[in-house]
C-alpha positions, -999 to 999 in steps of 0.1 A, spaced: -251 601 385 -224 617 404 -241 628 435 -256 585 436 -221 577 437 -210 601 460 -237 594 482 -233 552 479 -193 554 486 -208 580 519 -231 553 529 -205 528 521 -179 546 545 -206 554 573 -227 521 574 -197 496 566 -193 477 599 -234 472 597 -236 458 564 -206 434 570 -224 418 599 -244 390 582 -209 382 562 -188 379 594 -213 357 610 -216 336 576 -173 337 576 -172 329 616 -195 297 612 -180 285 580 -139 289 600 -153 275 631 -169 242 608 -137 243 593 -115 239 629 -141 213 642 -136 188 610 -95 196 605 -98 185 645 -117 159 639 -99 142 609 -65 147 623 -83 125 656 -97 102 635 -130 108 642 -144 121 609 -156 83 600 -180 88 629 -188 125 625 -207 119 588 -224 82 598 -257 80 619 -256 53 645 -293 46 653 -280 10 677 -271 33 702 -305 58 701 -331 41 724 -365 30 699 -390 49 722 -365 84 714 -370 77 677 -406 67 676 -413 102 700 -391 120 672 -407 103 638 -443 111 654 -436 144 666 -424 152 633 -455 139 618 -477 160 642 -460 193 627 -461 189 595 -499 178 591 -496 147 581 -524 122 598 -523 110 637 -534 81 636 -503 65 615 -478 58 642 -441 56 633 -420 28 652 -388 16 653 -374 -17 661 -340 -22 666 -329 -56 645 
């Protein structure tokens, strides 16, 4: 039991910058989420930033979206999705 835990804290001490990667790039994408919505509430853009505005997407970008989707996931071809603006 002594040499396993002499031999983790080794590993530990030679191999701790590579296992810390994956958490830095989790940590550097949840801080740089954080700075993006503190920036954008402070702006007062955050109403925007959470609320889809489909008036503005053109209905032939949506349609070649909802039927592309449907082509990848196996669902049938022949049902075409459409969208008409109101």
């Amino acid at each position: 039991m002594r040499k396993f835990k002499a031999l983790l804290k080794k590993d530990w001490h030679i191999h701790k910058k590579t296992i810390m990667i994956p958490f830095w790039i989790i940590a550097a994408f949840y801080l740089i989420n954080i700075i993006f919505i503190t920036g954008a509430y402070f702006s007062g853009n955050l109403d925007t930033m959470f609320q889809g505005n489909f008036e503005q997407v053109p209905a032939d970008t949506i349609s070649f979206l909802a039927n592309s989707a449907s082509d990848s996931s196996g669902l049938p071809l022949e049902t075409e999705v459409t969208y008409s603006a109101v």
